[in-house]
N, C-alpha and C positions, 0 to 999 in steps of 0.2 A: 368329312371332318377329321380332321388328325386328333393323334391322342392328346397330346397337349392340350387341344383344344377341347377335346370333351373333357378329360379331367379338370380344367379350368371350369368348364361351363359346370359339370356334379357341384365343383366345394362351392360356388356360389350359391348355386339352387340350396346346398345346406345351409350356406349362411344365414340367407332371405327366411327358410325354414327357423333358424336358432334365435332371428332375431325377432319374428315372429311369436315363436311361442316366450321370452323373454317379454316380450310387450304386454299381451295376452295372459302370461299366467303369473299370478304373484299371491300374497297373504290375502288379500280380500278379492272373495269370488264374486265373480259377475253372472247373470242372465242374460243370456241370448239379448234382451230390448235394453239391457241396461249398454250391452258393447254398441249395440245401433244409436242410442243415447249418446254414447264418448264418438260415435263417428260424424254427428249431423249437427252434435249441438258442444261446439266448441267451450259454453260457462258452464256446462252441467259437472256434478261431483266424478263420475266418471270420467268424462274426459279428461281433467285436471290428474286423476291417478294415472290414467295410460298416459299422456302427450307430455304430462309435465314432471311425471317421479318417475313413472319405468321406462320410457322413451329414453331420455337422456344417460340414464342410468346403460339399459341397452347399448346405446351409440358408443358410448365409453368405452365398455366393454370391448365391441367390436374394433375399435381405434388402437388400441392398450392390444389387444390378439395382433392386431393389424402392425403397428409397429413391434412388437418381438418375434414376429415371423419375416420380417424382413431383416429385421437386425440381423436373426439365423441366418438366414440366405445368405446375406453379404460376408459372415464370419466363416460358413460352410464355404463360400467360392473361395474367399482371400485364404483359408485353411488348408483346402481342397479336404476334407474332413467332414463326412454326413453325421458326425456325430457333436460338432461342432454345435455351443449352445448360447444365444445373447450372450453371456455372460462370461463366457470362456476368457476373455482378454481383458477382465478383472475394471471394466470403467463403470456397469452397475453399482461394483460395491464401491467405487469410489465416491461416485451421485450416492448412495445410502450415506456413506461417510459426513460428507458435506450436508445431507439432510439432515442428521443427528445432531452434528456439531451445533448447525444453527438453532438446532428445537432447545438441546440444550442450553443457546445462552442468551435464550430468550426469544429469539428472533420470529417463532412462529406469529406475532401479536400483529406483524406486518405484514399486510397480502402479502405475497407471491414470495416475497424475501428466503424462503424455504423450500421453493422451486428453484429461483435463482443461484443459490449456495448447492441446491445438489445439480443444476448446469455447471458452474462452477468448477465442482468436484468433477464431473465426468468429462469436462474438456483438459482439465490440466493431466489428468491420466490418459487420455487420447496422447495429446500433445508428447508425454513421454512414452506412449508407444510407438507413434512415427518416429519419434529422435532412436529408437533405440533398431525400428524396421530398416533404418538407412544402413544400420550398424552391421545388422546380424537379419539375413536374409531368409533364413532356414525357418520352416511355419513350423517348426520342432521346437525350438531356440525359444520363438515368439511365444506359443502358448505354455512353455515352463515360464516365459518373462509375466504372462498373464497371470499363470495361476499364482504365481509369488506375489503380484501386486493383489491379486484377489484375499489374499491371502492376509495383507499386511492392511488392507482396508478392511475387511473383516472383523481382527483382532483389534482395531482401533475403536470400530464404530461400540464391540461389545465392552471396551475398557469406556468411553463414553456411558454408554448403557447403566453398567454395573456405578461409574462414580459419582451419577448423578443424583444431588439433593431431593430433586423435585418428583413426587410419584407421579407427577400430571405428566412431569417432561419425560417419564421413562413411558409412558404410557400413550404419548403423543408420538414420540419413535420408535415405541413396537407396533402401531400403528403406521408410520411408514414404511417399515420394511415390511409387513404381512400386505401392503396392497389392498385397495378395496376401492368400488364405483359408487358404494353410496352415499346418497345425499349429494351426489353431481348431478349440475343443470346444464342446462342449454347455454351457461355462459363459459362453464369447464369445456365443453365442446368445440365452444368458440376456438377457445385459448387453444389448445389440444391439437385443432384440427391443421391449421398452418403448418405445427411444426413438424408432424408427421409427411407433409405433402413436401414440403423442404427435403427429408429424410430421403424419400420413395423418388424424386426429382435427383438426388445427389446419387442413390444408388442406380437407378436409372443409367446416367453419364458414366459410372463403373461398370455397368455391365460388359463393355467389350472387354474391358483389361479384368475385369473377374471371368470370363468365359476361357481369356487367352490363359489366365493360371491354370486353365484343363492340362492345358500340354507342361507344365510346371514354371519356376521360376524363368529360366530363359529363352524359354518360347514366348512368356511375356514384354521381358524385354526387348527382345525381338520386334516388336511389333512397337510399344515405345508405352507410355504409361496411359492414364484414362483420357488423354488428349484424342484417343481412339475413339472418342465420340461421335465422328464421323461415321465411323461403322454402326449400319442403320441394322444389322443382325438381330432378328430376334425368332425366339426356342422354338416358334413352329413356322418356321418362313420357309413357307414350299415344302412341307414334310411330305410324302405320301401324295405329291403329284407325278405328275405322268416324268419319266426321266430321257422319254424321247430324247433324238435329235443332239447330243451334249459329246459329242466328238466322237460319235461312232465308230471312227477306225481303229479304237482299242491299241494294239501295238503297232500300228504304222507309224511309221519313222515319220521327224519332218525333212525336210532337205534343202539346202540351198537355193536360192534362183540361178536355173540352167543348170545343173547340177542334173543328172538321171537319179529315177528313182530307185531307191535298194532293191538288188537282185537284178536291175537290169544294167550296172557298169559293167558290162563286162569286161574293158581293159583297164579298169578299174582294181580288178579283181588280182589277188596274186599266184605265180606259179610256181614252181622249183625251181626254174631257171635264174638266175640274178639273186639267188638267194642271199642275202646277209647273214654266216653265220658267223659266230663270234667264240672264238676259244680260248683257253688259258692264257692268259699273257698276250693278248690281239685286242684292239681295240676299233671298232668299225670307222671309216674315216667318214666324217659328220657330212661331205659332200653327195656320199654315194648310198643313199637311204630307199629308194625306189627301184623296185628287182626290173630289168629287163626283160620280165615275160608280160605275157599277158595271157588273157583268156583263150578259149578255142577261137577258131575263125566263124564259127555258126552261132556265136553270142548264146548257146544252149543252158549257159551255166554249167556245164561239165567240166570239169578241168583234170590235167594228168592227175592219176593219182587218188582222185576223190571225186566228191559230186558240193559243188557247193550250198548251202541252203539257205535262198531267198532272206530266210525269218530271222536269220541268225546273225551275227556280225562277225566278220574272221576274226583269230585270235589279235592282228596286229592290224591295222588299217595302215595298210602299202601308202597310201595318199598322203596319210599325214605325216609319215616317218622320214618323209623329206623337210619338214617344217620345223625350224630351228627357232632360238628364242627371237626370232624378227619377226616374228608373228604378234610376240605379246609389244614388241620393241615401238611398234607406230602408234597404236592407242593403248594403253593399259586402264583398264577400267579398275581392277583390285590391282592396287601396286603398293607394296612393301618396301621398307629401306631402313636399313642398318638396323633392326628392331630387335628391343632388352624386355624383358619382361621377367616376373618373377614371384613366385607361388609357395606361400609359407616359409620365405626367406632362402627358396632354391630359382636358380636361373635358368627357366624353364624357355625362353626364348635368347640367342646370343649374338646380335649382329647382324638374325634372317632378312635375305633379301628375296623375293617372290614376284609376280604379276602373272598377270593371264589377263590375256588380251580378247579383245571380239571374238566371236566366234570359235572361241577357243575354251579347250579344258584340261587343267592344270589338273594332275597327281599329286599328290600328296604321299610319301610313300619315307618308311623308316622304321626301326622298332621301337617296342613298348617306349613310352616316355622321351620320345626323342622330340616332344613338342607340337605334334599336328593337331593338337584337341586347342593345345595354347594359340598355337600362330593364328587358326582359325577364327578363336575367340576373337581373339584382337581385332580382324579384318572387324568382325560384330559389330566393337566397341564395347564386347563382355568384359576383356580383360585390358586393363591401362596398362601401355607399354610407361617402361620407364625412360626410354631412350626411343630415337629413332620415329619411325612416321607411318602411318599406315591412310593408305587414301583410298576411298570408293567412286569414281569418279570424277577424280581430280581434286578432293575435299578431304582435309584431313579430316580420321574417325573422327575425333574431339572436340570440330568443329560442328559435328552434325547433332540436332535434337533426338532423340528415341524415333520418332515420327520419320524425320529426314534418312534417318539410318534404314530403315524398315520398309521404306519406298524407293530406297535404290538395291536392297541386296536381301534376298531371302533365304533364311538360315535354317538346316536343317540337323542337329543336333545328335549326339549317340545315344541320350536317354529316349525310351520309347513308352514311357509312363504317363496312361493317362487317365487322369482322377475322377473324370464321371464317364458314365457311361450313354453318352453322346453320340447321335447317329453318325455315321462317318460320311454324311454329306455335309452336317454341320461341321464337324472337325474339318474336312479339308475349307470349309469356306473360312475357316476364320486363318488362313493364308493370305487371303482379302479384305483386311478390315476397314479399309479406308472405301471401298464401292458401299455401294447402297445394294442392303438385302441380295434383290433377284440377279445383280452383274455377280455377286460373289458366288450366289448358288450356281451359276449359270456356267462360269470359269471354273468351279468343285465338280462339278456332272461332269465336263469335258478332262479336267486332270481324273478324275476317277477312272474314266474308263480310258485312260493313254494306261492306267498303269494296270489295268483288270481287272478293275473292284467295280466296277458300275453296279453290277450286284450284289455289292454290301453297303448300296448309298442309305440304305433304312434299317441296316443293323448297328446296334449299338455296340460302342468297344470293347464292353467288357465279355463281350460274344464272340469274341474275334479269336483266332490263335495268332502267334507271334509274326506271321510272314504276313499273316493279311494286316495286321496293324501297321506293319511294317509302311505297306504300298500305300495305305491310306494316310500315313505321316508323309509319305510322298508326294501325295499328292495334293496336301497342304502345301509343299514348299515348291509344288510346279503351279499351285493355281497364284500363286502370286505374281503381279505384274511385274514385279521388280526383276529389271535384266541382270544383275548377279544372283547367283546363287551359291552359297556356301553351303558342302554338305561333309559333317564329322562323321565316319565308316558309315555308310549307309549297308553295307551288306554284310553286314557282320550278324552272326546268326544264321543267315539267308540260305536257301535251297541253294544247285548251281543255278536251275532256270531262274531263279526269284533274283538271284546275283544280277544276271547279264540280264534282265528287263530292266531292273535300276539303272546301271549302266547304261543303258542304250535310252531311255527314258534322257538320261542326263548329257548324254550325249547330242541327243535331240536336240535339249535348251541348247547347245553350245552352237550346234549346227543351223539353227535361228537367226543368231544373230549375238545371244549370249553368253555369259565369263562365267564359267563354273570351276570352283574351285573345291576337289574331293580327297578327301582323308581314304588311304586303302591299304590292307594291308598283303592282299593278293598281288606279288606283283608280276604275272602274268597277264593278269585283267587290269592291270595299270597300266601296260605298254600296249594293248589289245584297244583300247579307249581312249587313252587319253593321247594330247597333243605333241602334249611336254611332260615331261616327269621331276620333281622335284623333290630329292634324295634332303630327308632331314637325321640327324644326329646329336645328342647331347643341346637341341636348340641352333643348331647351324646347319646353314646349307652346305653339305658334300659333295654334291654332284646338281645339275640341272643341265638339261636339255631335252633336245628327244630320246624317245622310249630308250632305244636299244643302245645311245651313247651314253644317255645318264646313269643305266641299270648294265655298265660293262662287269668284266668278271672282278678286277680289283675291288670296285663298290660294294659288290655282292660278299667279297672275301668281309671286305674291313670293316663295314655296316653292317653284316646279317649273320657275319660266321660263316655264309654258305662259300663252298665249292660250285661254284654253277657255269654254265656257257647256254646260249640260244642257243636251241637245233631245229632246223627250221624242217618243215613238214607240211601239206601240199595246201594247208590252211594256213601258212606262217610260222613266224618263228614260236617256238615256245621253250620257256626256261625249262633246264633238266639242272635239279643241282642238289645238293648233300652237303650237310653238316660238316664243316670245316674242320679236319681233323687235326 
């Protein structure tokens, strides 16, 4: 039994316990034959106290627990905040408001009319928390918006209180705010019980887009909002089973069809010979990207110079350095054109044009603020371009729903903040919201261990240190089916070994069959990986092409300040450069 699952099973056994002796104990004591009397003989005087005064009274009870623990729950996910309380987003004290008003002007003298007037009150304070959640997205934002509306129905309900005439009426709303079950029957139960199952039914349908607020606000959006219904996820789905069988080969590469496997191209591989190096003022001619050597003649993996290593990936992949933007040019899956965009009234995006096509994975490369977090976004549909066009498949972003968005392109974001502490088999599976349960856990086991965590699938986050969080946010955005993949610096922080498993992980997707599009700011390990390299600036594209023509020395001069030239070396080229004096 998983933990979930016996903690569940304790607080119930307590329940049945609470409700039990709540039934069983009250102001008038019974004998042993008097409870056997309330159990066999339905008109007798006992039974009438336990089934028809404490019974009900009980059940309320439990209902009244039963909805303010979920209300918590739902306030705690939407907050990401364990401290989070019913009450924090101030629509209690609006329903108290509205309950007062009405006791005040008479209205208690009519069933339910003082139930309805405090629905009432707690929908119209809903209603302007969503109007203001569309506004202001920050769960910061929200619960000061709370506490001020808590605050402002508060002070109303005690100006009500204090001016009212009648002792009976002050006395009948200090009565609804202090709460109480008694003198409730079996017809308050009635009433009661529907609308909590409505409640627990509506929270239910939020649960995927409340679990997806683990990874914060745009890892929700990401996914699209609680239309994520579909996703059949729930807290102990496969905990603490056997994690067999779930893509065993850890870091093995995938590869092409017909394509050799890594470590055994050998002419694959590059040498000294044919070298491309590139110096001051020379600019490699885009035709001539593939060196003329090749491996030894005994295919040993040995090569002049060095010893290659199977596990590893050359600094520059010879193969793809002949691969110009004709590659993105036949299908583009993420394609960009003339795109504006702009961030607290600065133009963070200016005209970018981008794609990356099948098979293919586009660099993202430029300094601080030169827009790779923005362009990106956009691809998302985080951020509304002002101008210009951004398509995922041939569909503009702004045509796509949340849902649509999130099922063609999986986004993998710089913030690595995450708000419960969640096994990291559930965190990667909620990459897959739209399967059912065991396909999502199924695709999290197999992304876990591509990226080395199969051994952290039953630890929780907040156990984690920063690299291993790292690979397990990774591996939410590889267990996604979605054949794009957007990832903002994914190795930033990162070890070197932790760097180039990302990479080569990402690499993988591309070599599948998929379009990955990566923010970096290494740019050695941006020409070593990727297809194409995509030089951003002030929100414009500078340069693009492949690695070593996009990343020449004037680039390097006029975008980084550096001094640099490639020098190529028996594993490929790698930048040597210095601060532009």
């Amino acid at each position: 039994m998983t933990r979930t699952a016996t903690l569940c099973l304790a607080m119930a056994l307590l329940l049945v316990a609470a409700l039990a002796a709540a039934v069983l104990v009250g102001e008038t004591a019974f004998t042993g034959g008097q409870y056997r009397q309330a159990l066999f003989d339905p008109a007798s005087g006992p039974a009438e106290v336990l089934w028809q005064v404490r019974a009900p009274r009980a059940v309320c009870a439990v209902i009244v627990g039963a909805a303010l623990g979920l209300a918590g729950a739902v306030m705690q996910g939407l907050l990401r905040n364990p401290l989070a309380d019913p009450g924090v987003l101030g629509v209690s004290a609006a329903a108290a408001l509205g309950a007062a008003l009405a006791i005040v002007l008479g209205a208690a003298a009519v069933p339910g009319l003082v139930e309805i007037s405090a629905l009432v009150g707690a929908g119209l304070a809903g209603g302007l928390l969503i109007a203001v959640s569309g506004v202001v997205r920050a769960p910061e934002a929200l619960i000061l918006f709370g506490v001020a509306l808590s605050s402002f129905a508060g002070a109303a309900t005690a100006l009500i209180f204090n001016l009212s005439p009648s002792p009976i009426a002050q006395a009948e709303v200090m009565s609804w705010l202090l709460g109480s079950v008694q003198n409730r029957s079996w017809i308050d139960v009635a009433w009661v019980t529907p609308a909590v199952i409505v409640a627990a039914a509506f929270a239910a349908l939020a649960t995927p887009g409340l679990r997806m607020l683990t990874l914060g606000e745009e890892g929700r959006r990401d996914v699209g909002p609680a239309d994520a219904a579909a996703a059949r996820l729930r807290p102990d789905c496969g905990l603490g089973r056997d994690r067999g069988g779930g893509g065993g080969g850890g870091r093995d590469r995938l590869r092409r069809p017909g394509r050799a496997a890594p470590g055994a191209r050998g002419g694959a591989r590059r040498s000294g010979a044919g070298a491309v190096a590139l110096g001051p003022g020379r600019r490699a001619d885009a035709g001539d990207r593939r060196p003329a050597g090749a491996a030894d003649a005994d295919g040993s993996g040995v090569e002049a110079g060095g010893v290659h290593r199977p596990d590893r990936r050359a600094p520059v992949r010879p193969d793809r350095l002949a691969r110009g933007a004709g590659v993105a040019a036949v299908i583009a899956p993420l394609t960009m054109r003339d795109a504006e965009a702009s961030l607290g009234g600065r133009k963070v995006l200016d005209g970018a044009d981008v794609q990356a096509g099948r098979g293919e994975l586009v660099a993202l490369v430029g300094p601080n603020g030169a827009g790779k977090s923005s362009l990106i976004r956009a691809f998302a549909g985080l951020l509304a371009l002002d101008g210009g066009i951004a398509r995922l498949s041939g569909d503009d972003v702004r045509a796509l729903s949340p849902r649509q968005r999130a099922e063609r392109v999986a986004y993998l974001p710089q913030e690595r903040r995450i708000a419960w502490n969640l096994p990291a088999i559930e965190i990667a599976a909620l990459g897959a919201p739209f399967l059912t349960g065991e396909q999502a856990l199924a695709r999290a086991r197999v992304a876990l261990d591509e990226v080395g965590a199969g051994h952290l699938a039953d630890r929780g986050a907040a156990e984690m240190s920063g690299g291993e969080r790292a690979r397990v946010l990774l591996a939410r955005a590889l267990a996604s089916p979605s054949p794009l993949l957007l990832a903002d610096e994914p190795i930033a922080g990162l070890d070197p070994d932790a760097q180039r498993l990302v990479l080569e992980r990402l690499r993988a997707k591309a070599d599948a069959g998929g379009s990955v599009l990566v923010s970096l700011h290494d740019l050695t390990l941006a020409a070593a990986f990727a297809d194409r390299v995509v030089v951003l600036d002030g929100g414009r594209v500078v340069a693009a092409g492949p690695p070593l023509e996009a990343l020449w020395p004037e680039v390097l001069k006029t975008t980084f300040g550096l001094d640099g030239r490639w020098v190529e070396t028996v594993d490929g080229p790698l930048l040597a450069a210095r601060r532009a004096q």
